[in-house]
C-alpha positions in Angstrom: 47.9 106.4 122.6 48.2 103.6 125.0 51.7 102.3 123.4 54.8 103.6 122.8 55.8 101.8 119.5 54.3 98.7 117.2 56.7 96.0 118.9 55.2 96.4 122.3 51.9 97.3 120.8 52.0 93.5 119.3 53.5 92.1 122.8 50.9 93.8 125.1 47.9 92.2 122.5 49.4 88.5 122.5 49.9 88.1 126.1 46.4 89.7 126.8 44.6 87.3 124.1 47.4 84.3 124.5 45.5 81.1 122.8 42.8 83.0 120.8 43.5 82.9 116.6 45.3 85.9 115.8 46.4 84.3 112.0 44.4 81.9 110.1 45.7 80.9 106.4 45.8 77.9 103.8 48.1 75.7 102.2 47.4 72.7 101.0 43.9 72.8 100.7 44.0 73.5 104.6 43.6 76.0 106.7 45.8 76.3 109.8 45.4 79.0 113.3 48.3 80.2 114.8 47.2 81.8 118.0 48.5 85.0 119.6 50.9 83.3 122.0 52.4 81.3 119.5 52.7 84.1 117.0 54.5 86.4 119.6 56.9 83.4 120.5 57.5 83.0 116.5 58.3 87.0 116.6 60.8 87.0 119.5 62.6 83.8 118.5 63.5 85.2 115.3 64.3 88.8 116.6 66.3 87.2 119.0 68.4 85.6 116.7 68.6 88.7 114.2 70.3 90.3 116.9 72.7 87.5 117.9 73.3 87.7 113.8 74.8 91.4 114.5 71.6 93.9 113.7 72.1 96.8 115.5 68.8 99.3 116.3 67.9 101.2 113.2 69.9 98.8 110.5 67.0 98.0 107.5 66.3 94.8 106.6 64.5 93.7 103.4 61.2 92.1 103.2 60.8 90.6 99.9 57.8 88.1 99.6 54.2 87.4 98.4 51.4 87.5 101.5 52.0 85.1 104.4 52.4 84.4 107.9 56.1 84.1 108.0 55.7 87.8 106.6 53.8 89.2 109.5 55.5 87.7 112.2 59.0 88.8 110.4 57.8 92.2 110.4 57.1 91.6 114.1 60.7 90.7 114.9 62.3 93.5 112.8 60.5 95.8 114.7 61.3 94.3 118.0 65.0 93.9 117.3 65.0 97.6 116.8 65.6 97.7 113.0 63.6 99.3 109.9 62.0 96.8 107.7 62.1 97.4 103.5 59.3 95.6 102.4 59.3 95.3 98.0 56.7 94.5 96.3 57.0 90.4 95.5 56.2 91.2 91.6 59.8 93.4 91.5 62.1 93.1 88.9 65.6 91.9 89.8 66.9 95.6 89.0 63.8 97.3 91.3 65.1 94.8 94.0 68.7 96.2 93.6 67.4 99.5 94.1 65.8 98.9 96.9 68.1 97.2 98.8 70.9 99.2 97.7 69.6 102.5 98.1 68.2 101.5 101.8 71.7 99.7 102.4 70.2 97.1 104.2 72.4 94.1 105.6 69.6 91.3 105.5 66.8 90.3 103.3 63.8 88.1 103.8 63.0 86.2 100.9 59.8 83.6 100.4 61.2 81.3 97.8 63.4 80.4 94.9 62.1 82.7 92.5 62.7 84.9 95.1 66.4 84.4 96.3 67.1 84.3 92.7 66.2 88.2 91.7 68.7 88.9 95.0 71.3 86.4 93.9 71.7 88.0 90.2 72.3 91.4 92.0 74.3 90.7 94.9 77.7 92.4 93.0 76.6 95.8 93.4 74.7 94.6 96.9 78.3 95.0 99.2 76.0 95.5 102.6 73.8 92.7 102.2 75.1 90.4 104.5 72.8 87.6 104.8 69.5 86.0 103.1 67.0 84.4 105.2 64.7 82.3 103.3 60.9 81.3 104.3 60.9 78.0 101.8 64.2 76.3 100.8 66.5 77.4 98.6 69.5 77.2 96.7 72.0 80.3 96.8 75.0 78.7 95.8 77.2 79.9 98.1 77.0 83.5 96.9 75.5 84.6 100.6 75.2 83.6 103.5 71.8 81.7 103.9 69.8 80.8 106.8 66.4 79.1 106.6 63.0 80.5 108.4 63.0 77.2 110.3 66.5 77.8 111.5 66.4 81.5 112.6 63.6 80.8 115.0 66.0 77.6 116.1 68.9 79.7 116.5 66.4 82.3 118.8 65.1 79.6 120.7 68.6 78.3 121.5 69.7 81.9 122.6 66.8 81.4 126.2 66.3 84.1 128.0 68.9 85.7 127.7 67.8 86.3 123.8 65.1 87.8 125.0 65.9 89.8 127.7 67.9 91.6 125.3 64.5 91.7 122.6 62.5 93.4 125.8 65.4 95.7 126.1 65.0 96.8 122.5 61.5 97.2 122.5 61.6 99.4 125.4 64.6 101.6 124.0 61.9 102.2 121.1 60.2 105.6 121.0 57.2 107.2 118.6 59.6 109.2 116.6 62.0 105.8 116.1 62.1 104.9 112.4 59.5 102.2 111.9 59.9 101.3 107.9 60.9 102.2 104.7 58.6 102.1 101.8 59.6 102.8 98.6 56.2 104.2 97.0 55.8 102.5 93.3 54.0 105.7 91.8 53.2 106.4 88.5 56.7 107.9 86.8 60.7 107.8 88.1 62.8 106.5 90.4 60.6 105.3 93.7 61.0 107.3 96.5 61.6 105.4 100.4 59.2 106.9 102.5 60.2 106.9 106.3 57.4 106.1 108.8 57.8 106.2 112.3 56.0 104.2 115.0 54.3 106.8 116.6 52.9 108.1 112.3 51.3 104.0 112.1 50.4 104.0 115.8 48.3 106.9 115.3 46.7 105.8 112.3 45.9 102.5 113.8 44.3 103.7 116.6 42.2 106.0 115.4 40.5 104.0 112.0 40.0 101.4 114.7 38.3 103.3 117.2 36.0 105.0 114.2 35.4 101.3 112.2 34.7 100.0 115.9 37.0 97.0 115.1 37.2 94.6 118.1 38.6 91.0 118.9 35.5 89.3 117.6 36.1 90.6 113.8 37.5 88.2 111.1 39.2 89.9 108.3 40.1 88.8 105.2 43.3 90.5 103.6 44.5 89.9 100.5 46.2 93.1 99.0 49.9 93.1 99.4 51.4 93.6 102.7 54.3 95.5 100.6 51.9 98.3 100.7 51.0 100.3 103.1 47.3 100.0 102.8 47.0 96.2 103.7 50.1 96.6 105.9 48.6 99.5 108.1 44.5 98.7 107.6 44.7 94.9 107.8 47.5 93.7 109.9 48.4 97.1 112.0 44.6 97.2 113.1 43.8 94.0 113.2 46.4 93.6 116.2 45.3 97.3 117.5 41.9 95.7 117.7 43.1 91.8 118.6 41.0 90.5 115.7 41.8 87.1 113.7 43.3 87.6 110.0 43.1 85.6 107.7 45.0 85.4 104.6 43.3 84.8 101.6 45.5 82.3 98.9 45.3 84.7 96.3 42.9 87.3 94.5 41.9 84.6 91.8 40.9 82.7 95.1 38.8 85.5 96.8 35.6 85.1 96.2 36.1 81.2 97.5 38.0 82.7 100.2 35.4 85.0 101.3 32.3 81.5 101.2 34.9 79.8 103.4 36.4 82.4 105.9 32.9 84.5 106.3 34.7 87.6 107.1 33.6 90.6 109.2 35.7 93.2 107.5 37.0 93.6 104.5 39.1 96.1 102.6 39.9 96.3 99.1 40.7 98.4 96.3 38.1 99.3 93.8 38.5 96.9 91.0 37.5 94.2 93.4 34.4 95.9 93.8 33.3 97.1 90.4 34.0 93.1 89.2 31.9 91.9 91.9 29.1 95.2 91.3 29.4 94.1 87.4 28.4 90.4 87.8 25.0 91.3 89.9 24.0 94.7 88.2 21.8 92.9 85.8 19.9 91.5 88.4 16.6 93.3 89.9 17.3 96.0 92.3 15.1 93.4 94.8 17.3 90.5 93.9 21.1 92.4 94.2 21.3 92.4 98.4 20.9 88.8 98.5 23.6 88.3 95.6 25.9 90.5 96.7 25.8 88.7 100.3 25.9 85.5 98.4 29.2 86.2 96.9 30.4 88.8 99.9 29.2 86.3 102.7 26.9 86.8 105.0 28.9 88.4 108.2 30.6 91.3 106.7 29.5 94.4 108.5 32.6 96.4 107.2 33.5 97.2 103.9 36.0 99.8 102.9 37.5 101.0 99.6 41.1 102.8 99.2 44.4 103.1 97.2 42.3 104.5 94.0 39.0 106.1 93.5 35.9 104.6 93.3 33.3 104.4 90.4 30.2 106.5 92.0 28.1 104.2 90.2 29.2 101.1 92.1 29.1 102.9 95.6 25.7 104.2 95.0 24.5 100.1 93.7 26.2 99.0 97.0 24.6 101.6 99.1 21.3 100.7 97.4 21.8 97.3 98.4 21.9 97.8 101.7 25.8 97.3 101.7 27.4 100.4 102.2 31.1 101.1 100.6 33.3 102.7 103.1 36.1 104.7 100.7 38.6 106.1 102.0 41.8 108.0 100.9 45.1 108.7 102.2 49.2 108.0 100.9 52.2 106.0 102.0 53.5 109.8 103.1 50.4 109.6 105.6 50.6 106.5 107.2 48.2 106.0 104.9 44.3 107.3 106.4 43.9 110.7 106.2 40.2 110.7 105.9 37.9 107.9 106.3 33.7 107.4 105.8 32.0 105.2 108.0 28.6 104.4 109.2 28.5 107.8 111.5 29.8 110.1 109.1 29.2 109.2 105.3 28.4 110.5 102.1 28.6 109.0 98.6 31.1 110.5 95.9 33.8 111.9 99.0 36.4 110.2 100.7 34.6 110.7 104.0 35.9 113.6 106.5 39.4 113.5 108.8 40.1 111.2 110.9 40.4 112.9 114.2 43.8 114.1 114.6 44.2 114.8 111.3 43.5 118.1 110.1 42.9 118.8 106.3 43.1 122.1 104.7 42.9 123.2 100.7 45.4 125.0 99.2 45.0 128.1 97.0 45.6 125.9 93.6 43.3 123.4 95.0 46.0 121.1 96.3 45.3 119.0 99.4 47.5 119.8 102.6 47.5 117.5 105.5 48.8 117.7 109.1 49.5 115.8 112.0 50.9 112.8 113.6 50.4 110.8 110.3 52.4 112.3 108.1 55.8 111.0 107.3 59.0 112.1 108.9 60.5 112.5 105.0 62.0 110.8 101.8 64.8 108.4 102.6 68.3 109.8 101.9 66.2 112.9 100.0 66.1 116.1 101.4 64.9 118.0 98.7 62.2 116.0 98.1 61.0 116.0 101.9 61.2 119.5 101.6 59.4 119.7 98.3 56.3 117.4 100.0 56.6 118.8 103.4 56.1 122.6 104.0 55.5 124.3 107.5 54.3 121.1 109.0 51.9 120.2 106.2 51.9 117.5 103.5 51.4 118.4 100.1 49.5 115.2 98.7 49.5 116.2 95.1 45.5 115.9 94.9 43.5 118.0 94.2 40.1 118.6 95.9 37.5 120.5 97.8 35.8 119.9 101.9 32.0 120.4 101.3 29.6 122.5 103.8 29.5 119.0 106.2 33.4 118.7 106.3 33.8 115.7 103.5 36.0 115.7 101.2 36.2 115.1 97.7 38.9 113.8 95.2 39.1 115.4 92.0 42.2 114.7 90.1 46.0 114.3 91.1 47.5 117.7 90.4 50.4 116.3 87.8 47.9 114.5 85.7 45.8 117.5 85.2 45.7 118.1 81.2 45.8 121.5 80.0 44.1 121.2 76.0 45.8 123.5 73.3 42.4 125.6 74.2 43.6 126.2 77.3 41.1 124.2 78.8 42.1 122.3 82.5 40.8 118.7 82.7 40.8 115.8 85.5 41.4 112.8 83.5 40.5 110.8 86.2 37.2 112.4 86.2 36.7 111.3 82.3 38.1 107.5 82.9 35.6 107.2 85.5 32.5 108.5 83.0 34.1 105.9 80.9 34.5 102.9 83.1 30.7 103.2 84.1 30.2 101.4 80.4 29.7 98.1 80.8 31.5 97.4 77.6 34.9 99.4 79.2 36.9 97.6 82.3 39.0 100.6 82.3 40.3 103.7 80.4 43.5 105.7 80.0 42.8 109.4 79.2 45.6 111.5 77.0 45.7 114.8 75.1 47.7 117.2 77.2 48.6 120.3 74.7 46.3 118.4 72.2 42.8 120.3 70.6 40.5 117.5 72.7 40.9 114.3 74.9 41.2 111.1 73.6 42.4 107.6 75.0 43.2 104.1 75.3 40.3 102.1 76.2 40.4 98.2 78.0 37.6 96.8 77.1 35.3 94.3 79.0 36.6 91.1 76.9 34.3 88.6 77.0 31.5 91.3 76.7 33.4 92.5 73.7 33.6 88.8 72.5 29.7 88.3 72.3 29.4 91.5 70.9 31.7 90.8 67.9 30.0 87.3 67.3 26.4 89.3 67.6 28.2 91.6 64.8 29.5 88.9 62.9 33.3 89.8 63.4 35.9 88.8 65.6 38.5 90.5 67.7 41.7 91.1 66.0 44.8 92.2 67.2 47.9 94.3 65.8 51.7 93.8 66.6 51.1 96.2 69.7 48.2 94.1 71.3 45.3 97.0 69.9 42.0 96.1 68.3 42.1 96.6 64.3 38.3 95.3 64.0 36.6 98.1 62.9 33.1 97.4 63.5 33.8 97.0 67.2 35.2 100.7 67.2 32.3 102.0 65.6 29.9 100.0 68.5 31.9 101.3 70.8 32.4 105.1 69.3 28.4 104.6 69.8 28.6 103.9 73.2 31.3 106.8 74.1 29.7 109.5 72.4 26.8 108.8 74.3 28.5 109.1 77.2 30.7 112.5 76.1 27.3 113.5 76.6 27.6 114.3 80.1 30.3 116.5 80.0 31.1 119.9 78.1 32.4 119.4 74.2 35.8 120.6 75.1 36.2 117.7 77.2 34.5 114.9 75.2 37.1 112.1 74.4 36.8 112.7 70.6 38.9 109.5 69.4 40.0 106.3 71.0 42.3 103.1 70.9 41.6 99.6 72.2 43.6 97.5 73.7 42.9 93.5 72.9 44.3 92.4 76.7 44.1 93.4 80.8 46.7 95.9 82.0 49.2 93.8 83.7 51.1 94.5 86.9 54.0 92.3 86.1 54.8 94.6 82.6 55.0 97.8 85.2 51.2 99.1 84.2 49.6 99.3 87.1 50.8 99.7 90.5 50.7 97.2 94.0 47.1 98.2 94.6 46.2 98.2 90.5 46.2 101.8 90.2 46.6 102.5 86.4 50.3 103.7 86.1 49.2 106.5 83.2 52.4 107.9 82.6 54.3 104.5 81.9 51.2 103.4 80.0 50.7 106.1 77.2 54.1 106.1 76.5 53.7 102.7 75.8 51.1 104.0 72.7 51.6 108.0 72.6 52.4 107.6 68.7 49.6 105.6 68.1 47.3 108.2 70.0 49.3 111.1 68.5 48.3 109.5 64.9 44.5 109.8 66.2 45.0 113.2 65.8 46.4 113.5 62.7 44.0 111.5 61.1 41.0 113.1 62.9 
């Protein structure tokens, strides 16, 4: 590894590529470059001025914003000045925020706006180490903490000459591999969130290597979009794209992505599944002839690189892609591993796995099927929770909490998470996962939540494809209707669709058919706590949402 942490890692890349674009981004309708000089000037100003502020090496400092420059290159100066960043997720609840922030006791937080500063204003009373709030737009905190704008940190660094920056060098050199790097508190799927602790040397090994085996390099143009609060963007968009020296560029949203993607013309791209089956649903009528060009009509017409991580994906979509001529890289890994653990790509791939270990990492299956990892990835433990470190972290290896299986050839496969695993009242052991995928291949169904744990057969709540659903119903006569709870009472849509499912029950034995069903008339939303940062299904929070309603199904069945 040619660096010793992230801060000098970034510093090395900007005086090497100096005027080149290392950010590109819009506002206003506009896009504007910030070059590599400019955005490590940007990055010592405002460490420079954290540490004139009083930050000490290893104090945490909260990152609390949606995707945007002034997020990267605070990152960047957090790191330099020696401290551990806390970025939260900008779709937090004022009570997640406290958490957070209280539970790291961190003395600063980054904010982006109003709506922002306002979560951490209504908690500051049980906040006593917060110190100060730097905001990246202006805002109003009343007085209730001391409040610096972006603007006027890098001011206040720029004023400090070099003597400010002598002492940011000195910091960055004091840094080693093992120094604490961040703190991310992992959203999950049930409880409290946990903070994991990654060092430099755990996301300087993981950047180094997925770039060496994607063969990323200064000419590549990626297009990020997912949230730099989690670790996937953070590490596989703007960790590598300064490992490499290529330009990011920071799409306005993910309703804007497809626009994004006709204006930027990107060479990489990473995204999470859902991206990927929308865009794989809106060509897949097309003739197999006619799909390549569509796909690089909506995709662009540069992209050499796509990859697919944070949840599994539909086999059906990365075989259509493959078809196409457009290969899916997927990939899998945690926020405990930094987060690749294994990786596909062009040399090594196989449709269905996750693609083998990146070098480095070594991979091994435990006796009840669990996955184990090892090596420089993995995290150094839980924030401020030793029984849980020692819970996840045994003899060196990680215990993921998948389960899975290497083939002949190395790759492996995800089967299920090991706590979601149902157990029927026969006694039989089922991967949910495996049934919501079967179910999600219907082009009626965006998505599906599988229950039935101590229950005689599956069943589960099914999201429809909406507007599909709405032609449907008007083919049928009918219309959707809705309960008090948001589920579909219409009943001739639930026989269509009992059609459809038992069709597809087909494929699998009869103790794991999905035997009865609900719908739900609306999208899982992220801000009501159903799906994760990276639209993972948060199962656990959801059925409880509707476990009497699915219980009922079995009392009436």
């Amino acid at each position: 590894m040619a660096y010793s942490n992230l801060a000098t890692m970034h510093r090395s890349v900007a005086e090497q590529l100096g005027p080149r674009a290392a950010l590109r981004y819009k506002r206003y309708g506009l896009y504007h470059t910030i070059s590599w000089d400019i955005y490590r000037r940007r990055a010592d100003a405002a460490a420079a001025a954290l540490i004139d502020f009083g930050i000490q090496p290893g104090d945490r400092i909260g990152l609390l914003s949606e995707n945007r420059p002034e997020w990267l290159i605070a990152d960047i100066a957090i790191l330099s000045a020696g401290a551990v960043d806390v970025p939260i997720h900008a779709p937090s609840s004022p009570k997640q925020v406290e958490y957070q922030l209280g539970h790291s006791e961190s003395r600063v937080v980054f904010v982006s706006n109003q709506a922002q500063a306002d979560k951490v204003r209504s908690v500051l009373e049980s906040l006593p180490r917060l110190e100060f709030l730097v905001s990246f737009e202006p805002v109003d905190v009343g007085g209730a903490i001391r409040h610096v704008t972006w603007e006027g940190l890098l001011q206040r660094g720029r004023m400090l000459g070099p003597q400010g920056q002598a002492e940011v060098r000195r910091r960055e050199e004091a840094l080693t591999l093992d120094d604490l790097a961040t703190i991310i508190y992992t959203s999950g799927t049930t409880g409290l969130p946990k903070g994991v602790m990654l060092t430099h040397g755990n996301l300087l090994s993981n950047a180094a290597t997925t770039v060496e085996i994607s063969k990323s390099h200064t000419e590549d143009v990626i297009l990020s979009y997912l949230p730099y609060s989690h670790i996937y963007a953070r590490a596989c968009d703007h960790y590598m794209a300064i490992y490499a020296g290529s330009t990011l560029c920071l799409a306005e949203s993910i309703d804007t992505l497809v626009a994004n993607l006709a204006e930027i013309q990107p060479t990489v791209l990473s995204s999470v599944p859902r991206f990927y089956e929308k865009v794989w649903a809106s060509i897949e009528h097309l003739p197999p002839e006619a799909r390549a060009k569509a796909l690089r009509g909506i995709l662009g017409s540069r992209v050499r690189h796509f990859s697919s991580g944070g949840a599994p994906l539909p086999r059906h979509v990365a075989l259509g892609f493959m078809e196409a001529g457009l290969p899916l890289m997927e990939g899998y890994g945690l926020t405990e591993s930094s987060p690749v653990i294994s990786f596909n790509h062009p040399g090594a791939f196989k449709v269905g796995s996750v693609g083998r270990p990146i070098p480095g990492v070594e991979v091994k299956i435990a006796a009840d099927g669990e996955i184990l990892t090892r090596g420089p990835h993995v995290m150094k433990g839980y924030w401020k929770d030793p029984e849980a470190t020692v819970e996840a972290i045994r003899d060196g290896w990680l215990h993921t909490g998948d389960v899975g299986y290497l083939d002949e050839d190395g790759f492996l496969f995800i089967t299920d998470r090991k706590k979601d695993l149902i157990i029927t009242s026969g006694g039989k052991n089922i991967a949910p996962s495996e049934l919501e995928r079967l179910l999600a291949s219907d082009p009626y169904i965006d998505q599906a939540v599988v229950y039935g744990d101590g229950k005689p057969c599956p069943s589960a709540l099914i999201v429809p494809n909406l507007p599909a659903l709405e032609a449907k119903a008007a083919e049928l006569g009918c219309r959707i209707e809705l309960d008090d709870r948001d589920l579909i009472r219409t009943q001739a849509l639930y026989d269509f669709m009992a059609e459809r499912i038992d069709r597809l029950m087909q494929a699998v034995s009869n103790p794991e058919r999905v035997k009865a069903f609900l719908m739900l008339g609306r999208p899982l939303k992220l801000d009501a706590e159903e799906l994760t940062a990276t639209l993972k299904v948060r199962r656990k929070h959801i059925l409880s949402k509707f476990v009497d309603r699915l219980d009922a199904l079995y009392q009436e069945k």
